[in-house]
C-alpha positions in Angstrom: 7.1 3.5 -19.2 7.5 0.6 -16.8 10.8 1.7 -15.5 9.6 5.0 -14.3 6.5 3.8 -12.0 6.6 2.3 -9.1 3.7 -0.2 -8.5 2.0 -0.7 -4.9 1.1 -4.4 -4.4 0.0 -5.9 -1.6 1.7 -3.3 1.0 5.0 -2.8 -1.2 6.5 -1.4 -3.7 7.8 -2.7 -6.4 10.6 -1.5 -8.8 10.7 -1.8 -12.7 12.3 -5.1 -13.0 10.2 -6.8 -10.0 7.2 -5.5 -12.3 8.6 -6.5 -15.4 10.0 -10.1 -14.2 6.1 -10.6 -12.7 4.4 -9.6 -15.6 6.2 -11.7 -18.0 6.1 -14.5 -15.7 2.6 -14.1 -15.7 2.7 -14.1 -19.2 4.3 -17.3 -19.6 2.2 -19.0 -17.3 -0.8 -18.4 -19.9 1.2 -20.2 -22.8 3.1 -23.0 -20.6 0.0 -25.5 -20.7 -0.1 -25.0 -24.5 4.0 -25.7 -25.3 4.0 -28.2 -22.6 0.7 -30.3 -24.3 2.8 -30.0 -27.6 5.8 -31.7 -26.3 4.1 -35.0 -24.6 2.8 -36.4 -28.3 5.3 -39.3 -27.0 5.8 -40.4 -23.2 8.1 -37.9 -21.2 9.3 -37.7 -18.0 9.4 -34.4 -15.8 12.8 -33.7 -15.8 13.2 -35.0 -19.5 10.9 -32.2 -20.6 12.1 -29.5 -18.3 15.3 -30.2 -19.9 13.7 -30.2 -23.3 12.1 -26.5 -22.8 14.9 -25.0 -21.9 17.0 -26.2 -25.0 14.2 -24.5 -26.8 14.2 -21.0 -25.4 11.6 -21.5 -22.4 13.0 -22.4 -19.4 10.7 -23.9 -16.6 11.5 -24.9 -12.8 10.5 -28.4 -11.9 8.9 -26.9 -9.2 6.5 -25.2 -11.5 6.6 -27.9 -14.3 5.5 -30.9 -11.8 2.4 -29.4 -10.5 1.2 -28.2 -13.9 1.8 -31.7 -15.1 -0.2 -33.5 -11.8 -3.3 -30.7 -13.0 -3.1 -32.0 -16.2 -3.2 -35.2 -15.5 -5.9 -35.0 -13.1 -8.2 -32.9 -15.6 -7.6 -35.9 -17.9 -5.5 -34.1 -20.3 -2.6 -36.3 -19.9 -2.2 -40.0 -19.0 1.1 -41.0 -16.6 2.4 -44.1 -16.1 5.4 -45.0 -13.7 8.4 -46.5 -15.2 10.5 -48.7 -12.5 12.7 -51.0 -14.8 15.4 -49.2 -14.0 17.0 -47.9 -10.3 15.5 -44.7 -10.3 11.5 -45.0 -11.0 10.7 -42.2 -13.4 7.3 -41.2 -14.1 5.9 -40.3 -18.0 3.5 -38.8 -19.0 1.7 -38.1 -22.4 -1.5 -36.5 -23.9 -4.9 -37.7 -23.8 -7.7 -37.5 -26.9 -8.7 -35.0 -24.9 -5.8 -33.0 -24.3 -5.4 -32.9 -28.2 -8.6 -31.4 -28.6 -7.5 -28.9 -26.2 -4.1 -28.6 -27.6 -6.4 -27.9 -30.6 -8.8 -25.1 -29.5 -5.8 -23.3 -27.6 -3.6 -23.5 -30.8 -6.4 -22.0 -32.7 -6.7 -19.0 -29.7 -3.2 -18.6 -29.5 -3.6 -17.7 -33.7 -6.1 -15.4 -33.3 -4.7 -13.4 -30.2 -1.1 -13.2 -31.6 -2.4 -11.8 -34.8 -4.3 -9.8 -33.1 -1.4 -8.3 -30.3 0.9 -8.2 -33.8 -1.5 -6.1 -35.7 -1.9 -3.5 -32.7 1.9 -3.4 -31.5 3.1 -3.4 -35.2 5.4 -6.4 -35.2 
């Protein structure tokens, strides 16, 4: 049980929900890139799409959205364009050809491992 270990990391221990918030945030960080490349089929600005997440059950912090989108970007996965018609400039951004092949191949993993955790945890 979690809740009944203390971990060491790094020096210090950590309690149950320090190792349960870290381990699901580490979680989420593995399927982030794949939600995120399904939202940008259109142009979308940063705070547009953290906004968007979170109505859909996975809240993001800019702080963690913006540098994943910059990463993206510069693995060409995602074309941005700056948008200064109006008074505050707002930059979009939306998937490349390649990022839909990725978008593809992780889609296709994600199917396989879920099926895979569902069949050993017995959802």
């Amino acid at each position: 049980m979690l809740g009944s270990v203390l971990v060491i990391e790094k020096g210090r221990k950590m309690g149950r929900e320090t190792v349960e918030s870290s381990l699901v945030m580490e979680m989420r960080r593995g399927t982030i890139v794949l939600v995120v490349l399904y939202c940008l089929d259109e142009p979308v600005y940063g705070y547009s799409l953290v906004e968007e997440l979170a109505r859909k059950g996975i809240p993001v912090e800019a702080n963690t959205l913006y540098p994943l989108l910059r990463r993206l970007s510069s693995q060409g996965l995602l074309d941005n364009q700056w948008d200064t018609s109006n008074s505050k400039p707002r930059k979009y951004y939306v998937i490349t050809e390649k990022g839909k092949q990725l978008r593809r191949d992780l889609k296709k993993q994600w199917s396989i491992m879920s099926q895979a955790v569902d069949a050993i945890v017995g959802l």
